[in-house]
N, C-alpha and C positions, 0 to 999 in steps of 0.2 A: 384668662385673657390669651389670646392666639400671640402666636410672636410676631406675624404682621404689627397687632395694636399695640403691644410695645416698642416697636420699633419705630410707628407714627407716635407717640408717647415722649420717647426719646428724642425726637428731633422737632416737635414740636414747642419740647422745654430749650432746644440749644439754639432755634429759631427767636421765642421769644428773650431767650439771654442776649442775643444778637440786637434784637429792637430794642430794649431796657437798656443797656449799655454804650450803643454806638451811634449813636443819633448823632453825637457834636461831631463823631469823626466824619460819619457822613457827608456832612453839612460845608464840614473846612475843605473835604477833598471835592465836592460840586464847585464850590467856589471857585477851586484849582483849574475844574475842566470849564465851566464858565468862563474865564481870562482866555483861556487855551481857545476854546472853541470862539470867542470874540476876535480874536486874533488870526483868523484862519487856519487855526493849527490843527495838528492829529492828534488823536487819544492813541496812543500804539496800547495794547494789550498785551503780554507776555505770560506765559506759566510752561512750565517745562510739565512734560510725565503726564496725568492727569487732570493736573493743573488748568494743561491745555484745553478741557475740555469748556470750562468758561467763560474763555476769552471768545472761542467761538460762536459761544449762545449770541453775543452781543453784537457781532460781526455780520454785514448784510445781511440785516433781517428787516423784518418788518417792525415797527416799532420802537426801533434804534437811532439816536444819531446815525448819522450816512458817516462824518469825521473819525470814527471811530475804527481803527486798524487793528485786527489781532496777525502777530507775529506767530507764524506757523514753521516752525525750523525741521527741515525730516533728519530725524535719527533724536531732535531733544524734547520734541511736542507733545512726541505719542501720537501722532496720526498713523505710523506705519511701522514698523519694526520695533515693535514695540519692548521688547526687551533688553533693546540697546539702549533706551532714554535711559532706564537706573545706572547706566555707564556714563553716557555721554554727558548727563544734565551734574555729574562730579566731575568734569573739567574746565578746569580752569585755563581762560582765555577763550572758550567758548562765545561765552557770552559777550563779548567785546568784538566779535568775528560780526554776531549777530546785528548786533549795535551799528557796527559800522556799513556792513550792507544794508541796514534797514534806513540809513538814513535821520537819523535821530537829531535833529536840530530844534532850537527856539522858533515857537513857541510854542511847540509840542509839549504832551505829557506822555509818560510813559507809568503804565499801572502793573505791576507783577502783584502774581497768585501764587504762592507759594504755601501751604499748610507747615513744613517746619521750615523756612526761609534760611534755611543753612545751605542748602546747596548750591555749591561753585560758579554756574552757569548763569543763574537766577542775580545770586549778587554781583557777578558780573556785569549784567546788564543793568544794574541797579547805579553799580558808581559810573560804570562810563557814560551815562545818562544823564547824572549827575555830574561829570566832567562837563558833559558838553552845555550847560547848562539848562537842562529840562529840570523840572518837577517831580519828583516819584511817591505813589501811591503807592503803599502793599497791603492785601489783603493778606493774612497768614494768623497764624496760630500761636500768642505771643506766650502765652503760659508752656506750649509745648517744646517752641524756640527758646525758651530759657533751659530748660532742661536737655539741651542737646549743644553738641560743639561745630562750630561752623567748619566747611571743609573750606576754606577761602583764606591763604596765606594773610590777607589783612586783617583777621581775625574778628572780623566783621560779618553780621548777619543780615537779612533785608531789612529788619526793621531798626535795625539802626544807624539805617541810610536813609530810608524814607521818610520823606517830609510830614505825611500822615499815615499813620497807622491804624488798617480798621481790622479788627481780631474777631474772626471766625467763629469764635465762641464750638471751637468743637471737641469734640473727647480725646482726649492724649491717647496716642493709637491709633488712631481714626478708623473704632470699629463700635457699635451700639449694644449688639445683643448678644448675650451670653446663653446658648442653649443648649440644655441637656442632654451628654454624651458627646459632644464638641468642646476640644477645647478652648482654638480657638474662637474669637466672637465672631460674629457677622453684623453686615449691615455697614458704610461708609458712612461718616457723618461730615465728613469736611465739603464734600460740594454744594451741598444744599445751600445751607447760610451764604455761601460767600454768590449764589447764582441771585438770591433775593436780593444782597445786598447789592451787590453792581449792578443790576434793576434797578433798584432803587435811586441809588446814585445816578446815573442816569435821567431817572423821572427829574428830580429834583434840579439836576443842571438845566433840564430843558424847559421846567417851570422859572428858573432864575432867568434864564436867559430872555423867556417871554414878557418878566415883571420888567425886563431892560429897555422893551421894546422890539426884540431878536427876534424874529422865527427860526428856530432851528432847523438844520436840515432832517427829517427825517422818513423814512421808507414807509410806503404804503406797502399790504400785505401781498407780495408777488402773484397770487391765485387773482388778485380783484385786477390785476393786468391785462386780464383777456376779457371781462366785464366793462371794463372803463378805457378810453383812450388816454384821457386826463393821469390815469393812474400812472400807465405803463409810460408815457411822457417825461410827468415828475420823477419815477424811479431813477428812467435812463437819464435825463440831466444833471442828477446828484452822481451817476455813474461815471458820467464824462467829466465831471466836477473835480472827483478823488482818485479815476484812475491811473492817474499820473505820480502820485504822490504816495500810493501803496503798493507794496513789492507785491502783496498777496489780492489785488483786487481783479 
């Protein structure tokens, strides 16, 4: 077997542990953004470091709620300097900065990605969210989070802030394959699962919302904008909708 096919092997198995496992968290955290989104409210997205990188997938696109805001912070995202985030995303009161310029009010939800939800920033933004009265989701890695000590004076982790917790189902380490003459492994395995799942999560709020009677807002695919007048119309009216209401839109 090539180590390509062990390594689709390997995240194929922590995908389906993902499905087998997480269905009810799933389900209670749609319900979440369902109220939210009935409500007029924003999904805020957050993940520090690489984290950052699937909050973005979600984030005006095509086939997204339009409600749905990812928090892009430069120096704790990982969009740019990129080796400041393993500093910056260990301080504390970061994420409270964040918080507070983002605007974080009821009846928003706010969802952080975190694979060991120990760091500073991340839980930051966890309780003061929960201060303010939001909701919080976290995706992260609870088997790997128990095994690790929070960098966060209230000795508290994301997930034992958040209301629901949906676990990544990934390898401690978050590395897949082991190959000969390396000793380190290779291969990520924490973004995968948690890109399906917040897909998923997604489908499912916007299927709830429709059993309500709701049409959600959601984006056509920007390329079918210069095809269609109808498209680029709908886009820009959801544009003008939320641009007000997200820092990063």
């Amino acid at each position: 077997m090539q180590a390509w096919q062990r390594y689709f092997e390997i995240m194929n198995a922590v995908v389906k542990k993902a499905y087998d496992t997480q269905g009810e968290n799933i389900m209670r955290a749609a319900d979440i953004l369902t109220e939210c989104t009935k409500n007029d409210g924003i999904i805020h997205m957050f993940g520090s470091g690489h984290s950052s990188l699937v909050t973005e997938d979600v984030f005006w696109r095509s086939a997204t709620l339009a409600n749905v805001h990812a928090i892009f912070e430069s120096g704790v995202a990982g969009i740019n300097e990129i080796t400041k985030t393993s500093h910056m995303e260990k301080l504390e009161g970061v994420g409270r900065v964040i918080a507070e310029y983002n605007r974080l009010v009821p009846p928003d939800v706010l969802v952080c990605i975190s694979n060991s939800g120990n760091n500073a920033s991340t839980v930051d933004m966890a309780l003061a969210a929960k201060e303010r009265g939001l909701p919080v989701i976290a995706f992260t890695n609870v088997e790997y989070a128990d095994q690790l000590t929070t960098q966060h004076s209230s000795g508290k982790k994301l997930k034992d802030i958040a209301d629901v917790v949906i676990d990544n189902c990934s390898i401690i380490g978050d590395a897949a394959v082991k190959l000969d003459g390396l000793e380190v492994k290779v291969g990520a395995t924490s973004t995968i699962p948690v890109v399906y799942m917040l897909a998923a999560l997604l489908v499912q709020t916007c299927d709830n919302l429709l059993q309500q009677g709701i049409t959600p807002d959601v984006y056509y695919n920007g390329h079918l904008a210069y095809e269609s007048d109808h498209v680029k119309e709908h886009n820009d009216a959801l544009v003008d909708k939320y641009y007000w209401r997200m820092r990063n839109l």
